[in-house]
C-alpha positions in Angstrom: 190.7 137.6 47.4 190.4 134.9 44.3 187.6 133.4 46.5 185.8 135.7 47.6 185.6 137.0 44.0 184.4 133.7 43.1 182.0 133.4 45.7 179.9 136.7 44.4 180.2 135.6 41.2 178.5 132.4 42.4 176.3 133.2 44.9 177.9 131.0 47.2 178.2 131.5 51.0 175.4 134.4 51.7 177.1 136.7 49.2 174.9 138.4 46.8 175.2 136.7 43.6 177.7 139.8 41.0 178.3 139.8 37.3 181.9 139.4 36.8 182.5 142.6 36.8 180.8 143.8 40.1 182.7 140.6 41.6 185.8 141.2 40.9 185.2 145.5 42.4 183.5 144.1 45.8 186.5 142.5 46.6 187.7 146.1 46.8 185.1 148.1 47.7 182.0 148.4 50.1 180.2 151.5 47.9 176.6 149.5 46.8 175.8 152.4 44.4 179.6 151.8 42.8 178.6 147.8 42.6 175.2 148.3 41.5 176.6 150.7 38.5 179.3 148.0 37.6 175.5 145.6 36.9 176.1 147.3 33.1 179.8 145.4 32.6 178.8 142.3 32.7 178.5 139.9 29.6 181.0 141.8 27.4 179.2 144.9 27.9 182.5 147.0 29.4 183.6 149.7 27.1 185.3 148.3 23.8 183.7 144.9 25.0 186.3 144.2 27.6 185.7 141.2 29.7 184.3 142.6 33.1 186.1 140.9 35.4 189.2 142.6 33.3 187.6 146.0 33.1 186.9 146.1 37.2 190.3 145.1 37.3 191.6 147.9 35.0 189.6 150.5 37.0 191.1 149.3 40.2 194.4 149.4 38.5 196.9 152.0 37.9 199.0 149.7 36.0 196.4 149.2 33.3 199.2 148.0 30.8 200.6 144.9 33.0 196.6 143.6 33.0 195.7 143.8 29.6 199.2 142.2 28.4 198.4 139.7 31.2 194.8 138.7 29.5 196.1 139.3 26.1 198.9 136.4 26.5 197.1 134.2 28.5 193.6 134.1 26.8 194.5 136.3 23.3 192.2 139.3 23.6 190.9 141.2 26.7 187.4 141.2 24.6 184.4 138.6 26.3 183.5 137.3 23.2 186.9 136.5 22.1 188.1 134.9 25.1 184.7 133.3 25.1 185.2 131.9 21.4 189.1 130.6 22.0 187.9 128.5 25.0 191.5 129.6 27.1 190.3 130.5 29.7 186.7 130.5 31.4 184.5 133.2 32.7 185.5 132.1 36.5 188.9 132.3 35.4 189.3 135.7 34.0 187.1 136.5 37.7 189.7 134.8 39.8 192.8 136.0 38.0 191.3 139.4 37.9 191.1 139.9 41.5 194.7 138.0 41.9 195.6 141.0 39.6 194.1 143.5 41.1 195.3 142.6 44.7 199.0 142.2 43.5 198.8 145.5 41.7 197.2 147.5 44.5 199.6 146.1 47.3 202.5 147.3 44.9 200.8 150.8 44.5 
């Protein structure tokens, strides 16, 4: 799942290049229209300037709590700009450990 995330987010073999946000939701979900609407979540621009990858992940999620603890340790914030600014963690990280998430939490749902 942590490669196929990354692979939308790159463009890389034939999949359609995603925002983080959109790459870390087609991982779980065929709906275009769903994907396409995810295009506004990139860049920090999820609600309370969440990180998309983290915000896909969230809305995947039941467990929202376990995810945002998860980001919070690891990179200090679940906002872009401050996980941009502490240099913790990098944008392919958050998308790779954000589908990781998502898969462990949905195979415990």
């Amino acid at each position: 799942m942590e490669e196929k995330a990354l692979n939308y987010y790159l463009g890389k073999n034939e999949s359609p290049k995603y925002n983080c946000a959109q790459s870390v939701l087609a991982c779980f979900t065929d709906d275009i229209q769903l994907i396409e609407k995810f295009a506004e979540y990139g860049k920090g621009k999820a609600p309370e300037n969440t990180c998309g990858a983290i915000y896909a992940a969230m809305q995947l999620c039941k467990d929202k709590k376990t995810i945002e603890d998860y980001f919070t340790n690891l990179a200090g914030s679940i906002k872009c700009q401050d996980i941009r600014a502490s240099k913790k963690i990098s944008c392919l990280d958050c998308v790779r450990l954000a589908a990781r998430m998502s898969k462990e939490s949905l195979r415990t749902q």
